[in-house]
VOPAGU-2260 file (C-alpha; in pm, 1 decimal, decimal comma):
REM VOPAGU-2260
SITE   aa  ch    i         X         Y         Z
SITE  UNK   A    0   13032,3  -12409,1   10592,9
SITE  UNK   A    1   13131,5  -12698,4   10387,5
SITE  UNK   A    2   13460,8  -12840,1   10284,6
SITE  UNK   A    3   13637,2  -12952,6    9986,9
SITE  UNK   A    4   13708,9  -13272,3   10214,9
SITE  UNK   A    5   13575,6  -13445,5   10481,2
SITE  UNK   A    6   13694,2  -13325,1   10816,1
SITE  UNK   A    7   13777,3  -13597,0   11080,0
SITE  UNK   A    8   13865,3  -13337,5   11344,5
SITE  UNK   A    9   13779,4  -13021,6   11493,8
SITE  UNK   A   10   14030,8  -12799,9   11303,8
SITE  UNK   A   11   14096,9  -12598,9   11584,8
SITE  UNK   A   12   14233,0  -12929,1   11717,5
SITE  UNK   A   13   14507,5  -12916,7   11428,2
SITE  UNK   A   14   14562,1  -12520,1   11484,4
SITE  UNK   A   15   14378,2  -12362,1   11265,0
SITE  UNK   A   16   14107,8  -12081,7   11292,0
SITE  UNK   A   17   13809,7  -12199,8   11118,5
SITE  UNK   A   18   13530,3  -11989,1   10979,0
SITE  UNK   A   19   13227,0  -11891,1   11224,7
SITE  UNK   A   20   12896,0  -12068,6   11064,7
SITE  UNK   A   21   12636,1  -11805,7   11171,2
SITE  UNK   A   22   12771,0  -11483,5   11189,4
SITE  UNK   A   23   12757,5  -11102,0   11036,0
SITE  UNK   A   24   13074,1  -11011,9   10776,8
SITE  UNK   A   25   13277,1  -10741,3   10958,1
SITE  UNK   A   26   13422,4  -10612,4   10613,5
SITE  UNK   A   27   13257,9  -10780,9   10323,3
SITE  UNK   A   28   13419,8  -10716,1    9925,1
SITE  UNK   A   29   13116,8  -10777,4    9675,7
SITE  UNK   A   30   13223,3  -10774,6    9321,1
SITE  UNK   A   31   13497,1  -10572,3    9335,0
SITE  UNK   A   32   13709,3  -10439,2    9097,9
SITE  UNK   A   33   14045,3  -10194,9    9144,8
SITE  UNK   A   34   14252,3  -10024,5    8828,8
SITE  UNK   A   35   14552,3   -9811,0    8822,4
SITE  UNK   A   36   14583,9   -9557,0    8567,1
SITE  UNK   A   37   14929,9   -9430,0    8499,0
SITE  UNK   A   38   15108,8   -9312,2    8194,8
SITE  UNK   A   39   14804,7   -9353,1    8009,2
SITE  UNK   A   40   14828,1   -9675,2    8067,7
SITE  UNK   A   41   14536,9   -9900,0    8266,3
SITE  UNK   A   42   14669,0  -10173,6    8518,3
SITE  UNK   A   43   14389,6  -10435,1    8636,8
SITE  UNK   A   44   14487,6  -10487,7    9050,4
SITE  UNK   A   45   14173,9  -10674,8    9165,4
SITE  UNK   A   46   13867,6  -10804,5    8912,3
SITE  UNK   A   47   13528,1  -10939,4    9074,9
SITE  UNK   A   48   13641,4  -11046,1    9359,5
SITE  UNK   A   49   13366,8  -11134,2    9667,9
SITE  UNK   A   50   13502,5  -11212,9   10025,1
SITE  UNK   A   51   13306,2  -11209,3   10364,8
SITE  UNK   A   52   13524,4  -11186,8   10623,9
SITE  UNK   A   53   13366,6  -11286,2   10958,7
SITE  UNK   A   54   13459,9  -11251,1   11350,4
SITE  UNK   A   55   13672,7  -11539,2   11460,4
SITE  UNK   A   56   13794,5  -11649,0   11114,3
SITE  UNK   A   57   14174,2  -11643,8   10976,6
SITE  UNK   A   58   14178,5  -11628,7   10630,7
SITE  UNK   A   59   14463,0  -11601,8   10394,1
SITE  UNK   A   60   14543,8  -11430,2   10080,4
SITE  UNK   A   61   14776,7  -11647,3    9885,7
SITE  UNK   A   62   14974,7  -11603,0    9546,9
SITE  UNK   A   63   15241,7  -11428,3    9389,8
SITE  UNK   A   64   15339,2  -11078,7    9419,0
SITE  UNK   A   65   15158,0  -10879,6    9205,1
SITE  UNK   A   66   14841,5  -11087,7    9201,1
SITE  UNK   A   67   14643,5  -10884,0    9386,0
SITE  UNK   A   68   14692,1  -10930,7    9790,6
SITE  UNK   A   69   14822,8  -10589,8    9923,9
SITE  UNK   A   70   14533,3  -10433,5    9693,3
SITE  UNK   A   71   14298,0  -10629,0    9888,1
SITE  UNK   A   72   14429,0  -10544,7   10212,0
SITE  UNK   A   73   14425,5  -10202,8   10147,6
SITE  UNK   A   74   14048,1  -10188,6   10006,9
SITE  UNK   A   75   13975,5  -10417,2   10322,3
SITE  UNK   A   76   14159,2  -10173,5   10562,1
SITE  UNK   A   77   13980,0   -9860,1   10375,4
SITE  UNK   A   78   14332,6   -9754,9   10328,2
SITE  UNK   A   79   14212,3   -9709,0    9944,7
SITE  UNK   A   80   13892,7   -9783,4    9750,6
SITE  UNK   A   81   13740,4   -9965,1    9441,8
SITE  UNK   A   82   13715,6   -9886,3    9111,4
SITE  UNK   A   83   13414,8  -10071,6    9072,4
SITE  UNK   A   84   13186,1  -10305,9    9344,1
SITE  UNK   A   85   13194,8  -10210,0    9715,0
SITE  UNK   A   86   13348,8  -10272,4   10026,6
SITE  UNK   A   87   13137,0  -10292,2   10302,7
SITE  UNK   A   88   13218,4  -10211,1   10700,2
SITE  UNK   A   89   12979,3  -10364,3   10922,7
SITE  UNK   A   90   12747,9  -10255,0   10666,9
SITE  UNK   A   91   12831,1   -9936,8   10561,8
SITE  UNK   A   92   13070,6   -9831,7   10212,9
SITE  UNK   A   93   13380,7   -9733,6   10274,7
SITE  UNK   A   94   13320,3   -9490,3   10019,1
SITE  UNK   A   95   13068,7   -9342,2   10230,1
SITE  UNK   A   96   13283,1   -9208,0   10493,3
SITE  UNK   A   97   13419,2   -8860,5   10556,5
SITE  UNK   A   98   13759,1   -8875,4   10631,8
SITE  UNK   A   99   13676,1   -8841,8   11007,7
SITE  UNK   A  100   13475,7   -9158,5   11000,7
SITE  UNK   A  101   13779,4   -9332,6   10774,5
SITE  UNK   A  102   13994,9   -9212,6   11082,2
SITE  UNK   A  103   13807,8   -9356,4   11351,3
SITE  UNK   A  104   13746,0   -9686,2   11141,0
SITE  UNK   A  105   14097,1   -9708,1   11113,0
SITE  UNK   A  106   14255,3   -9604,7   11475,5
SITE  UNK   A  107   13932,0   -9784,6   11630,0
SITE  UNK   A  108   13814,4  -10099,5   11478,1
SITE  UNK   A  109   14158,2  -10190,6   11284,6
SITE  UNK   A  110   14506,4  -10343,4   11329,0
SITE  UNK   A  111   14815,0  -10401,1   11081,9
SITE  UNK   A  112   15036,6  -10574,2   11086,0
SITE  UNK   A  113   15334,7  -10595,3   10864,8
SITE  UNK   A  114   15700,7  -10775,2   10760,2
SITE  UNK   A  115   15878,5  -10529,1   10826,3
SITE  UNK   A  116   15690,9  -10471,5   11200,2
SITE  UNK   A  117   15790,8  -10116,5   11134,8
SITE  UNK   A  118   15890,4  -10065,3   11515,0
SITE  UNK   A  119   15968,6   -9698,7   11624,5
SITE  UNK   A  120   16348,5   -9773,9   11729,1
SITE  UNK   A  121   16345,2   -9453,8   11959,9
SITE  UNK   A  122   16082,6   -9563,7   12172,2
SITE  UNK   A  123   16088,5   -9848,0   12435,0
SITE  UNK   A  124   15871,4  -10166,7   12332,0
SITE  UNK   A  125   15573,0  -10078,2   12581,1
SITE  UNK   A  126   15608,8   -9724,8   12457,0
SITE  UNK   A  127   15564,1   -9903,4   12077,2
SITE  UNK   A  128   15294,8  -10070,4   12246,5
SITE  UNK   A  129   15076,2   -9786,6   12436,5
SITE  UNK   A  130   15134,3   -9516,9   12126,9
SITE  UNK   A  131   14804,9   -9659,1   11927,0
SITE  UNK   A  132   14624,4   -9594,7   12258,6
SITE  UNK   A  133   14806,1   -9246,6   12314,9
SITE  UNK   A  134   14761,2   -9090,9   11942,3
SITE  UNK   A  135   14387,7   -9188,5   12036,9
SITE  UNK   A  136   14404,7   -8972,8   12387,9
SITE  UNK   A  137   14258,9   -9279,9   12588,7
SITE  UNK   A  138   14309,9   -9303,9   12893,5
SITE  UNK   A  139   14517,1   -9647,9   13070,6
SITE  UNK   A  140   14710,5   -9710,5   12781,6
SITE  UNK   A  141   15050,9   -9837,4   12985,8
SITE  UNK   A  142   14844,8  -10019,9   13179,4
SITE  UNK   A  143   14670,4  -10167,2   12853,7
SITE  UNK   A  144   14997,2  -10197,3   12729,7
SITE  UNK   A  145   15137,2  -10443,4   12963,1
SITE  UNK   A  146   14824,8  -10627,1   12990,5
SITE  UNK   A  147   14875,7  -10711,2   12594,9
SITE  UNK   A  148   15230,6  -10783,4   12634,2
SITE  UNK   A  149   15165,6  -11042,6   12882,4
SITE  UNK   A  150   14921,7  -11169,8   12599,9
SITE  UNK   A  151   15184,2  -11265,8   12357,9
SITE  UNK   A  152   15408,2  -11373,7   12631,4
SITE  UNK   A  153   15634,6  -11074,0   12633,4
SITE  UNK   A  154   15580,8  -10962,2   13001,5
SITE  UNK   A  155   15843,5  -10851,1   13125,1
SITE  UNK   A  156   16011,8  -10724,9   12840,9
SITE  UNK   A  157   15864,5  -10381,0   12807,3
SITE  UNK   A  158   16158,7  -10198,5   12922,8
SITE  UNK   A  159   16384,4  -10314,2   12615,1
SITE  UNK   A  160   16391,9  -10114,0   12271,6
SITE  UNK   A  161   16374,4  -10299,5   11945,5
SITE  UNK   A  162   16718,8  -10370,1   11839,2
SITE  UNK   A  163   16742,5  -10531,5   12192,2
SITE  UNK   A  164   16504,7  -10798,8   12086,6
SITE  UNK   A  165   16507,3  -11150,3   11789,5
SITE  UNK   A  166   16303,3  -11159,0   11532,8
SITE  UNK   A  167   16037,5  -11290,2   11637,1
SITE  UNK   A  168   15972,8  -11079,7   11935,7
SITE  UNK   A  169   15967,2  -10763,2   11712,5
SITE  UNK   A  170   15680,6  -10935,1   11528,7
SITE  UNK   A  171   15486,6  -10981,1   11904,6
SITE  UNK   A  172   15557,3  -10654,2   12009,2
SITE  UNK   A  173   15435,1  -10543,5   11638,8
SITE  UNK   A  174   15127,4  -10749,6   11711,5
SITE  UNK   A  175   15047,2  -10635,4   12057,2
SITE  UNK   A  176   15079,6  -10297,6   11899,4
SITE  UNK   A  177   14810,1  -10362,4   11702,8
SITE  UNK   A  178   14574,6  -10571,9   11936,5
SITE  UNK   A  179   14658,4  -10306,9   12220,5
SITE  UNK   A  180   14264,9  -10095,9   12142,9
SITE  UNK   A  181   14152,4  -10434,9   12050,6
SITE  UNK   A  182   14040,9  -10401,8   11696,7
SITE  UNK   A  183   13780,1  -10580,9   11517,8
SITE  UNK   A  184   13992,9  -10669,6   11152,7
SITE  UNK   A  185   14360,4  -10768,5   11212,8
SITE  UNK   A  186   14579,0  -10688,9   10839,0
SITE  UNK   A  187   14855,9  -10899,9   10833,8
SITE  UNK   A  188   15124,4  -10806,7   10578,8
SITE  UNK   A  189   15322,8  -11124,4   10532,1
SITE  UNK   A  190   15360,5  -11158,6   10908,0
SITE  UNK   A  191   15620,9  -11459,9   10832,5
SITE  UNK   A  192   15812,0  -11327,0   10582,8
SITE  UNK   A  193   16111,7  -11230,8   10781,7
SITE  UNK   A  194   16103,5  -11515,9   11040,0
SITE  UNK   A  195   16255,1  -11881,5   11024,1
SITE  UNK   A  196   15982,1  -12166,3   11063,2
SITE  UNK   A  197   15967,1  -12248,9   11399,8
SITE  UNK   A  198   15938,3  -11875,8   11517,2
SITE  UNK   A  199   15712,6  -11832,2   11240,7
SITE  UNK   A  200   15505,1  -12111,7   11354,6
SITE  UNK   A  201   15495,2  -11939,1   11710,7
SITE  UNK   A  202   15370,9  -11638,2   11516,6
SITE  UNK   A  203   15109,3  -11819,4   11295,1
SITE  UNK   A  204   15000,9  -11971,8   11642,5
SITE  UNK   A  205   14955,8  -11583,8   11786,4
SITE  UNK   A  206   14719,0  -11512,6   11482,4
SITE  UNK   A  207   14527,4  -11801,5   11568,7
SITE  UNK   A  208   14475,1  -11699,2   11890,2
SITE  UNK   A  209   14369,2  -11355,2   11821,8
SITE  UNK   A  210   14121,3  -11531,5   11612,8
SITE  UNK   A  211   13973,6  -11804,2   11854,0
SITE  UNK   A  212   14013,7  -11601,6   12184,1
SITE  UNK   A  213   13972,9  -11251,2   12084,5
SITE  UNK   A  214   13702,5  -11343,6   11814,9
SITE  UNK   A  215   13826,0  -11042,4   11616,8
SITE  UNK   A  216   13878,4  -11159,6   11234,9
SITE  UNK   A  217   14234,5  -11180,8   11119,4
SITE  UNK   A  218   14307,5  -11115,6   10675,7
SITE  UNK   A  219   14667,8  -11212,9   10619,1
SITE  UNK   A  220   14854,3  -11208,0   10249,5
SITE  UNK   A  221   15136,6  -11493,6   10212,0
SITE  UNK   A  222   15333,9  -11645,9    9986,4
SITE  UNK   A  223   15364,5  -11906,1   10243,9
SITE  UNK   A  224   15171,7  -12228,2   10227,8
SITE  UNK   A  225   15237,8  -12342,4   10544,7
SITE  UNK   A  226   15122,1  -12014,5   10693,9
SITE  UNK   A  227   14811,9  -12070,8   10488,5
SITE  UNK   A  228   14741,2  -12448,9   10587,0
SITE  UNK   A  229   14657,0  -12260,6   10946,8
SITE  UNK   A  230   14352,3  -12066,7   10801,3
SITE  UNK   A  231   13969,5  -12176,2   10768,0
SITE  UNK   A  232   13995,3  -11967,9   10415,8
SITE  UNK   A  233   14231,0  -11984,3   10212,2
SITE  UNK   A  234   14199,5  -11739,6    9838,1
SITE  UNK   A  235   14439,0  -11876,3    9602,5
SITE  UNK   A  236   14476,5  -11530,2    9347,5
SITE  UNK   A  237   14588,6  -11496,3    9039,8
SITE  UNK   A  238   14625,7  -11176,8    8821,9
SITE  UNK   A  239   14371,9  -11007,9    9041,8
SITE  UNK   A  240   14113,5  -11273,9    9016,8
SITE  UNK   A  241   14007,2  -11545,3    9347,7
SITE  UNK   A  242   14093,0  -11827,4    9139,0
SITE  UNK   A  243   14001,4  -12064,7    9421,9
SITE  UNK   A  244   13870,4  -12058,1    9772,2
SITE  UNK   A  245   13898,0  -12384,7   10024,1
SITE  UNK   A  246   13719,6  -12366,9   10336,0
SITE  UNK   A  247   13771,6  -12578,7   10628,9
């Protein structure tokens, strides 16, 4: 892939996930094209808009709210579908699907990720962390559990409950949570949006990793530009449109 600008070092070396060379797209958006009709009225979400999104890679959504990011995370995460163009999974629409095959797509090959981390306050953070696992009946899943927590340096902090924990360790547990059946598309939600810098820099660093040593691909919306500076693509929207891409 080629670059805007030169590159005098191996980006990984400066922390950010760059984009696999030779690889199939897991989820791939050709020409695609979402409206909302309401009150007889027509609302434009998404217009043309092409994205390959590859194992390995971290690539970020950027703009302002209403430009089009959640609408592309959904359409990614077959939680909705286009108006116009595809969305391809591994190959296959989206549209395609029955909703059995949406439900497997979703519980089996994807994770989410979100500001809010939308912890269940009731439950115990391995319990947050094995319930993905559970819903699915497989079998292991507090031994999974732990093994995950230990991942994002939690161990030892599965006994707690949620309002026990900072900020930032929500967002692990959240994360864990949706790593734990090790999914091939990580959706992250503004993942940074409720953190101060340095533990959103520990989080941005987590994403990375899932990226480089999971080689699943991670799609993350921000409005932050330092959370985008650690992606090897990086959309810059604009009412609906990809106004620019940079790859590094």
């Amino acid at each position: 892939m080629s670059s805007g600008a030169a590159r005098d070092s191996d980006p990984r070396e400066r922390g950010v996930a760059a984009m696999p060379v030779a690889a199939e797209p897991i989820v791939a958006l050709q020409r695609v094209g979402k409206i909302y009709r309401g009150e007889g009225q027509a609302v434009t979400a998404l217009a043309d808009v092409s994205l390959d999104v590859l194992p390995g890679s971290l690539c970020a959504l950027v703009g302002r709210s209403g430009c089009g990011k959640s609408t592309l995370l959904n359409l990614a995460g077959a939680m909705d579908f286009p108006t116009s163009g595809q969305v391809l999974w591994e190959g296959i629409p989206t549209s395609s699907l029955d909703d059995a095959g949406l439900t497997r797509l979703r519980r089996e090959k994807l994770g989410f990720v979100f500001q809010s981390f939308q912890l269940l306050p009731t439950l115990s953070v391995v319990e947050n962390v094995e319930l993905p696992l559970q819903l699915a009946g497989r079998s292991g899943a507090r031994q999974a559990a732990l093994e995950m927590l230990e991942w994002v340096e939690l161990g030892g902090l599965g006994g707690r409950y949620p309002h026990q924990l900072s900020g930032g360790e929500m967002q692990r547990t959240a994360i864990a949570r949706a790593l734990v059946h090790r999914p091939r598309l990580l959706l992250a939600d503004e993942p940074t949006g409720n953190l101060d810098t340095a533990t959103g820099n520990v989080i941005l660093d987590l994403l990375a990793r899932v990226a480089g040593e999971q080689n699943a691909a991670v799609l993350m919306a921000t409005h932050s530009d330092e959370a985008a500076s650690r992606a090897g693509v990086v959309l810059q929207m604009r009412d609906g449109r990809v106004e620019r891409t940079v790859r590094r």
